[in-house]
C-alpha positions in Angstrom: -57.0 40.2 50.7 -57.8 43.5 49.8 -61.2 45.1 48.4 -59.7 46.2 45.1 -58.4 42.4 44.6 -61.9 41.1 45.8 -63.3 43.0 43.3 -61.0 41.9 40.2 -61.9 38.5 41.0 -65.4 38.5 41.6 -66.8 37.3 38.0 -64.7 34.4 38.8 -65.6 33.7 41.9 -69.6 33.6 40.7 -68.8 31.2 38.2 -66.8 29.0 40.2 -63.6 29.5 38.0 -61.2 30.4 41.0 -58.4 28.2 42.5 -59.4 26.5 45.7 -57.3 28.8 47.6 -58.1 32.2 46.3 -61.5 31.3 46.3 -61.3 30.8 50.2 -59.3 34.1 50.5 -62.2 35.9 48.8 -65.0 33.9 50.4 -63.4 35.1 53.6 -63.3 39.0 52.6 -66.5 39.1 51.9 -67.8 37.4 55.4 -66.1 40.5 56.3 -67.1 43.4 53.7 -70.2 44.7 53.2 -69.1 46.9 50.1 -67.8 43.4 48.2 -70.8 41.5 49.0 -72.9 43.8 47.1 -70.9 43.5 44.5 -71.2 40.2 44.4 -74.8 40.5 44.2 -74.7 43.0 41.4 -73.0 40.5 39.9 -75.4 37.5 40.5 -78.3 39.5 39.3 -76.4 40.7 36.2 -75.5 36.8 35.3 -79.3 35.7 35.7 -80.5 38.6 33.3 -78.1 37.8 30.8 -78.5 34.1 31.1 -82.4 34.9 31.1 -82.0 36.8 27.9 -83.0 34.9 24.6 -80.8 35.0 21.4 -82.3 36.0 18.8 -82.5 34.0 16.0 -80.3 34.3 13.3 -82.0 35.5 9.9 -82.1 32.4 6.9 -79.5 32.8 4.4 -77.4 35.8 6.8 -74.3 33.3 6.4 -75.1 33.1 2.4 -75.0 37.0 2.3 -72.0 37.5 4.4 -70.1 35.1 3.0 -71.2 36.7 -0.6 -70.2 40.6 0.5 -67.1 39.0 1.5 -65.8 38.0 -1.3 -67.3 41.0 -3.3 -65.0 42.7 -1.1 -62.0 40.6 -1.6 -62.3 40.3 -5.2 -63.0 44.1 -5.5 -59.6 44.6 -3.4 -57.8 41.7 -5.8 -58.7 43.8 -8.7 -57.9 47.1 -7.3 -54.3 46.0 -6.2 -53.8 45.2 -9.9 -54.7 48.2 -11.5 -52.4 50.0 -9.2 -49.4 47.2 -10.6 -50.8 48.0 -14.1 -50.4 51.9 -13.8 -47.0 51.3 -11.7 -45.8 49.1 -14.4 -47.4 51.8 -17.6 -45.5 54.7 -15.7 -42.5 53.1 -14.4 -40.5 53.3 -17.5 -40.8 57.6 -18.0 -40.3 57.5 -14.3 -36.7 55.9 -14.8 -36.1 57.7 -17.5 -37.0 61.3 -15.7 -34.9 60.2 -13.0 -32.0 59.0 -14.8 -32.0 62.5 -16.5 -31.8 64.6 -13.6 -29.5 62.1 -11.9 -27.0 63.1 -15.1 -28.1 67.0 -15.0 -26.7 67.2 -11.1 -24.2 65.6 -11.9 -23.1 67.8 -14.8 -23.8 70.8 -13.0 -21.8 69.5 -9.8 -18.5 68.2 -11.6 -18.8 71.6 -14.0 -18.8 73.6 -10.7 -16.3 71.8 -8.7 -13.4 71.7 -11.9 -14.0 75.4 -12.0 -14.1 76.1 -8.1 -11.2 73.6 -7.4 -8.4 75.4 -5.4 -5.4 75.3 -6.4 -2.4 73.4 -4.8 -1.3 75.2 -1.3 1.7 77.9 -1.7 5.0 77.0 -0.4 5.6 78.7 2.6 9.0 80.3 0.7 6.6 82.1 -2.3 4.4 83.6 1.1 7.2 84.3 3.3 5.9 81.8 6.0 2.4 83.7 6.0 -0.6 80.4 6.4 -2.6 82.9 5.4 -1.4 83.1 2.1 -0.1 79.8 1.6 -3.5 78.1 2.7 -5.7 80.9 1.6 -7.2 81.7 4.5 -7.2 85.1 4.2 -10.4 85.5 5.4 -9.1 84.7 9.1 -6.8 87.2 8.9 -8.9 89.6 11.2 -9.5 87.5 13.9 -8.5 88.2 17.8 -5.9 85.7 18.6 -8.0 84.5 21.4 -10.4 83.4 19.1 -10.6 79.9 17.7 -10.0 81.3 13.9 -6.6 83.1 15.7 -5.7 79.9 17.8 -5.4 77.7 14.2 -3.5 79.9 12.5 -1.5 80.2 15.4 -1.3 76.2 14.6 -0.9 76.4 11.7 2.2 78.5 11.7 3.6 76.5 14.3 3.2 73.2 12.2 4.9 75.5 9.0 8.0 76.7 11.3 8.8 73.4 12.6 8.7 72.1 8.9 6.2 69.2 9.3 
């Protein structure tokens, strides 16, 4: 056994709360180890002073008054939780109705913008002369390098309108 395992179990071993075994493996450390023993000792005389010590006696009525603050505490918490229902419940209802309002404003600004942005149906390719630029409206590809991803789709693109699919 090591020293740093010695020392995790040497409360234990002063009380007499170790298995037989490990209480043999750390009897024979510390036949062997200075450093643990003194621990062990600082560890005896630390059990006497505390077991010398006296507890002080408890005040009369302590349990009355903590007991008392308690439930001043709970109640005061119990009544605090409600008021925050009450005002939840009070300002709920212009809550809904604010919400509901701007729910119906967005969506009356969106659908007005999107029937008046909607493109229109896709040229045939015989009214643009086989141009996807025109047909798709992409016209704003139209200056891109073929080697670039914008030229590589419309190179696509024109493939897929040739072929007819």
């Amino acid at each position: 056994m090591h020293c740093d395992d010695v020392l995790k179990q040497l409360q234990a071993f002063a009380s007499g709360k170790l298995p037989t075994e490990v209480h043999q493996a750390v009897q024979a450390h510390l036949a062997g180890c200075a450093a643990c023993r003194a621990a062990l000792g600082r560890v005896d005389s630390l059990a006497g002073i505390l077991s010398a010590a006296r507890t002080p006696p408890v005040p009369s009525g302590f349990t009355a008054r903590v007991l008392a603050t308690a439930r001043q505490r709970q109640e005061a918490e119990r009544i605090g939780a409600w008021s925050l229902l009450r005002w939840w419940r009070l300002t709920s209802a212009p809550m809904h109705a604010a919400a509901a309002a701007v729910l119906v404003m967005g969506l009356t600004v969106g659908l007005t913008m999107g029937w008046t942005a909607a493109p229109s149906a896709p040229r045939t390719s015989a009214a643009t002369g086989g141009d996807p630029l025109g047909a798709y409206r992409l016209d704003y590809l139209g200056d891109a390098p073929e080697e670039s991803l914008a030229g590589t789709y419309l190179t696509l693109v024109s493939a897929t309108n040739e072929g007819g699919y």
